[in-house]
C-alpha positions in Angstrom: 0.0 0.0 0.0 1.3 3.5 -1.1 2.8 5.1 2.3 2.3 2.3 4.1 0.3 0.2 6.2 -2.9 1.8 7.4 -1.7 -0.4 10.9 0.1 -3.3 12.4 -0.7 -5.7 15.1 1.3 -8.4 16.9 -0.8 -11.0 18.1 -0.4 -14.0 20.5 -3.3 -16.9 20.1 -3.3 -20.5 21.8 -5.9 -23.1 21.2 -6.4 -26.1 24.1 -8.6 -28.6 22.4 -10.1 -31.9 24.1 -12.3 -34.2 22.5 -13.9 -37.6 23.7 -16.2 -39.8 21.5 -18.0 -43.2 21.6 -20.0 -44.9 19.0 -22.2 -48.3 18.9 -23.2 -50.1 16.0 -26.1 -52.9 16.4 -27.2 -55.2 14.5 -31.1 -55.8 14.4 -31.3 -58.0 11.7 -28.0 -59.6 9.3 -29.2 -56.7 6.7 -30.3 -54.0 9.3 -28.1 -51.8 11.7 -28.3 -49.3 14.1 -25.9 -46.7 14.7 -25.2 -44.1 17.4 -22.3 -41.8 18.7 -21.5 -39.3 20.7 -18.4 -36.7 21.2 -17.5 -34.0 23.5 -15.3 -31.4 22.6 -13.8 -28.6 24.5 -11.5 -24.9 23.2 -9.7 -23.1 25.4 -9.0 -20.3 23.9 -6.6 -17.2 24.9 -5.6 -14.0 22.7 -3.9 -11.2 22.7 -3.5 -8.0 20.6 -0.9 -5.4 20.4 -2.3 -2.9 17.7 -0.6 -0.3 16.3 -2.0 2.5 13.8 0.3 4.2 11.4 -2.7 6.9 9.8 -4.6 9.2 11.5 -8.3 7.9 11.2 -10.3 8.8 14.2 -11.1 5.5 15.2 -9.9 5.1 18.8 -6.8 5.6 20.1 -3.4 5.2 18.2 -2.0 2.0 20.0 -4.1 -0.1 22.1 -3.8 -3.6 23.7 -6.6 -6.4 23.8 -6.7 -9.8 26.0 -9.7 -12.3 25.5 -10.3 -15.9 26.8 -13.1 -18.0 26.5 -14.0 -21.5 26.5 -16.4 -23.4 24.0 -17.9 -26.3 24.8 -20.4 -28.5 22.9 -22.5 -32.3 23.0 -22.6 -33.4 19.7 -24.9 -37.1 19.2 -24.8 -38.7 15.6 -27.6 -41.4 14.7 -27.5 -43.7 11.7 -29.3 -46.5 10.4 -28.2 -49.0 7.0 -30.2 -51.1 5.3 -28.8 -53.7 3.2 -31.1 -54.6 0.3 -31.8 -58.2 -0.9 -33.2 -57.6 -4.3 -32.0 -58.9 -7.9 -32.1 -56.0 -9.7 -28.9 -54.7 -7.8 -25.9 -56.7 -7.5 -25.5 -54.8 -3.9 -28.0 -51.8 -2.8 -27.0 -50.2 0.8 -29.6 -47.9 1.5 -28.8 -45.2 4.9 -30.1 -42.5 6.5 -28.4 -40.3 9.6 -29.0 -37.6 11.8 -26.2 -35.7 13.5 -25.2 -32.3 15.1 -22.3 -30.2 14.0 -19.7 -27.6 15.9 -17.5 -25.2 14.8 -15.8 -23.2 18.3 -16.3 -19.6 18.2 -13.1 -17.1 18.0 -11.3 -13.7 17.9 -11.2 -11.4 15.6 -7.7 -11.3 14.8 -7.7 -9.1 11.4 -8.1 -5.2 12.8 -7.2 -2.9 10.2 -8.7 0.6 11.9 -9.0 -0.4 15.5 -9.0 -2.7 18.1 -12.7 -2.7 18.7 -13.0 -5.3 16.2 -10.6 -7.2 18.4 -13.3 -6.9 21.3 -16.0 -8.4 19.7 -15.9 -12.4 19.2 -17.8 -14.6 17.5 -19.6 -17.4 19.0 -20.0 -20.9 18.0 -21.6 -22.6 14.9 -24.1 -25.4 15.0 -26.1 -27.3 12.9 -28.4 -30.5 12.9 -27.5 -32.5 9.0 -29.9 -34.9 7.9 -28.9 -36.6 5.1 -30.7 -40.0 3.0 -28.8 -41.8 0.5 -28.2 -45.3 -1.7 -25.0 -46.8 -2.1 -25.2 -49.3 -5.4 -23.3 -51.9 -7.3 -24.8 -52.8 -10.9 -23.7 -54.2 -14.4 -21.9 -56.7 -12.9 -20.0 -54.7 -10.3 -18.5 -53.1 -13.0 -20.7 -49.7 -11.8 -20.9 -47.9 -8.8 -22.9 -45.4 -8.2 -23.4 -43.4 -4.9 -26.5 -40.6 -4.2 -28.0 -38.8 -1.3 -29.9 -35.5 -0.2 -29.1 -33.6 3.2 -30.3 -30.4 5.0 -28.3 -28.9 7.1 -30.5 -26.0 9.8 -27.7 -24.5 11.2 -27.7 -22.2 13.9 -24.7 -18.7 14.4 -23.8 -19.2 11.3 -20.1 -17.5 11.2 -19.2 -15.5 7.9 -16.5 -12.9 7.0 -17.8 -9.8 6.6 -16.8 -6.9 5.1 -17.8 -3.4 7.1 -17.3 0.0 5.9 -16.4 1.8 9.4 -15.8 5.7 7.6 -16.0 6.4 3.7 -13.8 4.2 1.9 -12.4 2.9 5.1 -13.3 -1.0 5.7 -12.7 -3.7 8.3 -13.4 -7.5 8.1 -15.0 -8.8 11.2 -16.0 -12.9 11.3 -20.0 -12.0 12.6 -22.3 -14.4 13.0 -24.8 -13.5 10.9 -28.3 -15.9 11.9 -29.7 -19.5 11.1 -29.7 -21.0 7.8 -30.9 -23.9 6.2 -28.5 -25.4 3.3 -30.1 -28.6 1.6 -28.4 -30.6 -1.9 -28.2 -33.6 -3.9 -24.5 -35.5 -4.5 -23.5 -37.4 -6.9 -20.7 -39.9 -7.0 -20.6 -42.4 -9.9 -17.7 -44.5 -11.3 -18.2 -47.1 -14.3 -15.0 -49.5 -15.3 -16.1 -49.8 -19.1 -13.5 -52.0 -19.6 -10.1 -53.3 -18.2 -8.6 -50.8 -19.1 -10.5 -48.0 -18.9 -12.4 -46.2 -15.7 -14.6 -43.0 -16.4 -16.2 -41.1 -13.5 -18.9 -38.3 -13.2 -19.4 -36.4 -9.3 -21.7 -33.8 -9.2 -23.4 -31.7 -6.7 -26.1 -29.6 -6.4 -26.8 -26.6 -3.7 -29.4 -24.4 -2.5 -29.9 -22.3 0.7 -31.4 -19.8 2.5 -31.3 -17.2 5.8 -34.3 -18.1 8.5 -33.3 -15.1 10.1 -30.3 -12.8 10.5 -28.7 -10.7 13.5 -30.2 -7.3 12.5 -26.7 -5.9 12.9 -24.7 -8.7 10.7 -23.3 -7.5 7.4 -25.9 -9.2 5.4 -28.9 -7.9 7.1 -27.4 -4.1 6.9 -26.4 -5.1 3.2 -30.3 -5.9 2.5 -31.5 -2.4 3.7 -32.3 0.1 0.5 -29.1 2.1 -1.1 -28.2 5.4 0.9 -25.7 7.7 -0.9 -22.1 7.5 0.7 -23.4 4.2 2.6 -21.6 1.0 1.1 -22.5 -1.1 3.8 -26.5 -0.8 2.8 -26.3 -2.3 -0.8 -29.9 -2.5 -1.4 -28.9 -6.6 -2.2 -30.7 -10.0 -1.1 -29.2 -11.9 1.5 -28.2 -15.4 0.5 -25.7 -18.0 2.2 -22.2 -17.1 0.6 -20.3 -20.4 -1.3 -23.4 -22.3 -2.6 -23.0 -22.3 -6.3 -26.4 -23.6 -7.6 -24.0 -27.0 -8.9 -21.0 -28.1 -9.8 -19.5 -31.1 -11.5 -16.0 -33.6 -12.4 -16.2 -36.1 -15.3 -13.1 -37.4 -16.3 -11.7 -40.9 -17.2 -8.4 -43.1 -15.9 -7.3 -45.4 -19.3 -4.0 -48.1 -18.1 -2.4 -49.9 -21.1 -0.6 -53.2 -20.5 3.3 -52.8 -21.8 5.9 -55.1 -22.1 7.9 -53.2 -19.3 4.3 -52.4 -17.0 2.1 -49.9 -18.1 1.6 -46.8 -19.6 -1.1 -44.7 -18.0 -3.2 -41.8 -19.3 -6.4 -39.8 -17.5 -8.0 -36.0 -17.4 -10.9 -34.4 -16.1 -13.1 -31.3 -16.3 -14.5 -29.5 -13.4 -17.0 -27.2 -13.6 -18.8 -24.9 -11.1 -22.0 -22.6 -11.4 -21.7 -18.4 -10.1 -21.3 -18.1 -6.4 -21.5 -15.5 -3.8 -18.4 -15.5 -1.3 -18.7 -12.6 0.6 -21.2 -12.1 4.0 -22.9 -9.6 1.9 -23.8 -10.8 -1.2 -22.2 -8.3 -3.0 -19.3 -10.2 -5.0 -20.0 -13.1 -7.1 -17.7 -15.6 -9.0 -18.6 -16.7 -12.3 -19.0 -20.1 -13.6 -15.6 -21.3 -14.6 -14.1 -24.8 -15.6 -11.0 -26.4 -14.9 -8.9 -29.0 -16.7 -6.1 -31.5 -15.4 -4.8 -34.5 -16.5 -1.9 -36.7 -16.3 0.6 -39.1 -17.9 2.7 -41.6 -16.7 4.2 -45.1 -16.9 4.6 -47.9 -14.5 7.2 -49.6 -14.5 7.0 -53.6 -13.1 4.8 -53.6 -10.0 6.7 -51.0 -8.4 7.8 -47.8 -10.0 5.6 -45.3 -11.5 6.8 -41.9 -12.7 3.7 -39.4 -13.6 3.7 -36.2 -15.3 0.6 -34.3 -14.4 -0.7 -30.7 -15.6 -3.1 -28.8 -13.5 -5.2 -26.1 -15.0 -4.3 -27.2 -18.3 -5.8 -24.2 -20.2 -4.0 -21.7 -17.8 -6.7 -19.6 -16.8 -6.8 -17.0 -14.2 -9.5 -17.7 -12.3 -10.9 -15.4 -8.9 -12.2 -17.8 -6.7 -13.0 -15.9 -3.8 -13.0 -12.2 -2.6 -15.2 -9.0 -1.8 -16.1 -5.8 -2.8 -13.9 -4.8 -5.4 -11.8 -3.5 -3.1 -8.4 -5.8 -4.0 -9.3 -8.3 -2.2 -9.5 -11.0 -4.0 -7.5 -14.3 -4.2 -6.6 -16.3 -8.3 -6.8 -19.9 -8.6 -3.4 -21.1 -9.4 -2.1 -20.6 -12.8 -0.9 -23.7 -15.0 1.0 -25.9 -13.0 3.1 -29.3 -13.8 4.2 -32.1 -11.4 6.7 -34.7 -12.2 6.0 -37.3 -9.7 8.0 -40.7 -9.3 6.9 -43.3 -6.5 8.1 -46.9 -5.0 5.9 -49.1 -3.4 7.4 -51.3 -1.0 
């Protein structure tokens, strides 16, 4: 930044995590089973800011110090049941459903750009209750597998970078949590060996969510409220759940040729993803981009294999994530090539 950094900070952070967990499976029947678990988990956390401001904004004092502790603490129970199918149709059918609570600790704010206020406010812990149905499936012989289910996730503080404007053109990026959401999808995960030589594969996914309600002072709620002249944190913009592009998808292929010295090997695949939000404020979306890899490489006997491997074939510069227009923004690796060699033992 041109004269400077607008501040600095030192900070000291410690973490002491403890985590017990049990689970029992039972078998009602030799195709039906019962499943439940449970785990504890425990953050200590401590931290401690030194901040230091190099510009004179009027935001607080020039230097300040901050110390925070707090402990998180949380009961999560999972509870499954499988359902193995006898039917002809299938050559195996595994059919499943589960219920299970989710925790993410809460934190500190460690990224204070005007002051240490931000510093002062934490964020509490995430929860969520998943439910989730599915079918796992063996057809054609074995020869392919294919693997669905649908889950809703109704989570509860749902943590999000935000991104605040605190004076005109002046912006800090407190973690918030910003409300409940409910996130529900369908996944896809389906591999075919078409012959003995050659695999193909097609995973897909596809996303949808919602807010149930929002902290009237998180970034997205503000960002909702009708456009005020001078006021970028009202953006006059629905509030959506940042990071659920509407799908995405791989389909790619692994071919292995027999060779008088082991094998040569060839595969690639194609990944493509719909727009996205990635900001708390719905205010900076990605659009729908594809990626291509792929890989060659030879075995040699049982043991050796030496692989050459491109990523991002088509070397394009891709922002994945970022907000506001405001440079902060991150590029998915350019073009990259691996030359890999491996022993098995």
């Amino acid at each position: 930044m041109l004269g400077g950094p607008t501040s600095t900070s030192q900070i000291e952070a410690s973490t002491d995590s403890v985590a017990l967990f049990a689970q029992a499976d039972y078998a009602l029947t030799d195709n039906l089973k019962l499943t439940a678990g449970l785990r504890y988990v425990e953050d200590d956390k401590d931290f401690e800011l030194d901040f230091q401001r190099r510009t004179p904004i009027p935001l607080g004092p020039l230097t300040d110090r901050v110390q925070l502790a707090n402990t998180f603490d949380e009961w999560t129970p999972r509870f499954g049941i499988d359902y193995n199918v006898d039917t002809t149709a299938f050559d195996s059918l595994l059919l499943y459903a589960s219920a299970a609570r989710g925790f993410k600790s809460g934190g500190f704010n460690g990224i204070n750009i005007t002051n240490a206020n931000v510093a002062r406010a934490p964020y509490g812990p995430e929860t969520n209750w998943t439910y989730e149905v599915g079918a796992k499936m063996d057809l054609l012989d074995r020869t392919l597998r294919i693997n669905a289910a649908a889950f809703q996730a109704n989570i509860d503080d749902l943590a999000l970078n935000a991104t605040v404007e605190v004076l005109p053109g002046v912006f800090d990026f407190p973690v918030q949590n910003a409300g409940k959401a409910t996130v529900q999808g369908l996944e896809l995960e389906s591999t075919w060996i078409a012959t003995n030589n050659l695999t193909v594969f097609l995973n897909a996914s596809f996303l949808d969510g919602k807010y149930d309600s929002l902290n009237p002072t998180s970034a997205p709620a503000v960002a909702q409220l009708p456009r005020v002249p001078g006021n970028n944190n009202r953006l006059g913009v629905k509030a959506e759940p940042p990071q659920l592009p509407t799908y995405t998808f791989t389909v790619g292929f692994d071919y292995s040729l027999p060779t008088s010295f082991g094998s040569f090997d060839i595969g690639s695949e194609w990944y493509r993803t719909d727009d996205y939000i990635t900001s708390a404020t719905n205010d900076f979306v990605v659009k729908a981009y594809d990626r291509f890899n792929g890989y060659i490489g030879v075995g040699i006997g049982e043991q050796w294999d030496v692989r050459l491997l491109a990523r991002n074939i088509a070397d394009e510069r891709q922002v994945f994530v970022g907000s506001r227009g405001l440079g902060g923004f991150l590029l998915l690796p350019p073009r990259e090539l691996l030359l890999t060699f491996s022993y098995k033992l």
